[in-house]
N, C-alpha and C positions, 0 to 999 in steps of 0.2 A: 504494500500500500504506500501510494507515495505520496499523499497532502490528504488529508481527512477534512480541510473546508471543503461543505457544502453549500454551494452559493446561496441565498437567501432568497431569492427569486428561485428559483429551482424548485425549493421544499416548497416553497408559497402553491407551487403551482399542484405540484402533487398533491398536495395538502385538500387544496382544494377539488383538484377530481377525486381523492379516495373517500374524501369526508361521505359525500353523498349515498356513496356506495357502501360502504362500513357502516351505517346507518339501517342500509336497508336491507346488508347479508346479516341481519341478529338471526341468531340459531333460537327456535323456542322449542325447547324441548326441556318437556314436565322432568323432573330428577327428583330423587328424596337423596340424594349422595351429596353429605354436607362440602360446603367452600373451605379448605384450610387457611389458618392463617398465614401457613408458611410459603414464601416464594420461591417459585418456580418456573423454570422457561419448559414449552410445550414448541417441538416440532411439527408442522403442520403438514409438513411433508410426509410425515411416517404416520403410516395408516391406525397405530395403536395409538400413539398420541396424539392426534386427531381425534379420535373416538373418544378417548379421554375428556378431552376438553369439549366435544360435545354436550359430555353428562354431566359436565359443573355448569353451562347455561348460565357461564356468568353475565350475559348480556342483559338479562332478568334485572341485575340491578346493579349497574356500572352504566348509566347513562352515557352515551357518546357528546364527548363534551361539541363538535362542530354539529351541535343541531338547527335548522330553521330559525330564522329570527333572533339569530344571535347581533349582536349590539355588535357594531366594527370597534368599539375598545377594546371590547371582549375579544373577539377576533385575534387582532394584531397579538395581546397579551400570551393568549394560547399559541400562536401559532409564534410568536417568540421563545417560549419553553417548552416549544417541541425541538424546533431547531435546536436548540443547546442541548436537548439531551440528545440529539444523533448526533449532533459533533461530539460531544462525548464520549458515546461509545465508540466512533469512528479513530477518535484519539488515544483511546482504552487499548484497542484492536491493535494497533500503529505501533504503541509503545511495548503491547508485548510478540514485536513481531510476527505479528500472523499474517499468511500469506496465504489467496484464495485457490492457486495454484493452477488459474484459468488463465488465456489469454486475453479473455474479456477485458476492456477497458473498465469497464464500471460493472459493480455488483450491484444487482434488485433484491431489495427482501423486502416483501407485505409484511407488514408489524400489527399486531393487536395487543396493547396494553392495558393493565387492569392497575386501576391506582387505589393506594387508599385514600381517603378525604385531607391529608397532610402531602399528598402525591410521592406518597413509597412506591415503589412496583410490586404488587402483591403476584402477578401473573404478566410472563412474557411470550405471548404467542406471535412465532413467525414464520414463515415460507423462502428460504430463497427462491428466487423466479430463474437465474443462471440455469440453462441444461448440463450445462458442462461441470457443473460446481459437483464433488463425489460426497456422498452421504459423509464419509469418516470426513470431509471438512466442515460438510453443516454440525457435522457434531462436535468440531472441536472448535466451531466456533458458536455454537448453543453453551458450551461450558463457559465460554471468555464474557459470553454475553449473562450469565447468569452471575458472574465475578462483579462485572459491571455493574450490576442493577441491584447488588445488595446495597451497592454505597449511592450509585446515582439515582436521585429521583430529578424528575419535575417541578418547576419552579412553580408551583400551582397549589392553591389552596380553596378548596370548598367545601359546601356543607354534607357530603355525603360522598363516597365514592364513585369514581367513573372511570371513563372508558377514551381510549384515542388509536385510530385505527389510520395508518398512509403507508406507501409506499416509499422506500427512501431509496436512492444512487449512492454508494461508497465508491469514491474512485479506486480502481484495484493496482 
């Protein structure tokens, strides 16, 4: 990985095509299988944990914070500590040398985050979109990304727990 800026106009745009769509792929599906407290990152690519995170249905009540009618203070606000937290982890990534081992210029993963109401990460669901990307590197970078997220939250605070779903570019 060779610069982990991610331009600001860039996420702005993503942000805004995934928002709508993360909005309207909520999974409802009834569970009695309790939410843990404890965090963890779910691959979305691997069919068990997929299914896994199906049956927590935490969409249920993790509001997706880019909904309808949201106020553009509000807006800008969120969509500034989103950005900081992918450059983050992109600088997390960076520093501990990880290398996606593609020739791909830029890496895709779809992100779906579960925060608490102080914006810890309680749950990190993601997809790399790369065809070329090999499962043992999604997984070895679902561990760097789980390292990351104990310590980095969201610069975001509300009354109840919620939800932030985009697609980000890490340059590779």
């Amino acid at each position: 990985m060779k610069n982990t800026f991610i331009p600001f106009l860039f996420l702005l745009g993503l942000l805004l095509t995934a928002a709508p769509t993360c909005a309207r792929a909520a999974i409802n599906i009834n569970t009695t299988q309790p939410i843990t407290d404890s965090m963890f990152v779910i691959n979305l690519a691997n069919e068990v944990e997929r299914s896994h995170y199906q049956e927590l249905n935490l969409d249920a009540d993790h509001p997706n914070l880019l909904m309808p009618g949201l106020p553009a203070e509000e807006f800008k606000t969120i969509q500034t500590s989103w950005v900081k937290l992918h450059q983050g982890l992109g600088s997390y990534l960076e520093s501990h040398g990880f290398d996606w081992e593609v020739a791909d210029k830029d890496i895709s993963i779809l992100h779906k985050i579960y925060f608490t109401p102080t914006g810890i990460v309680k749950k990190y669901c993601f997809k790399v979109m790369n065809k070329g990307v090999t499962m043992a590197k999604t997984e070895a970078f679902s561990v760097l990304a789980a390292a990351y997220f104990k310590e980095g939250h969201i610069e975001l605070v509300r009354p109840s727990q919620f939800a932030q779903c985009g697609k980000t570019r890490y340059p590779n």
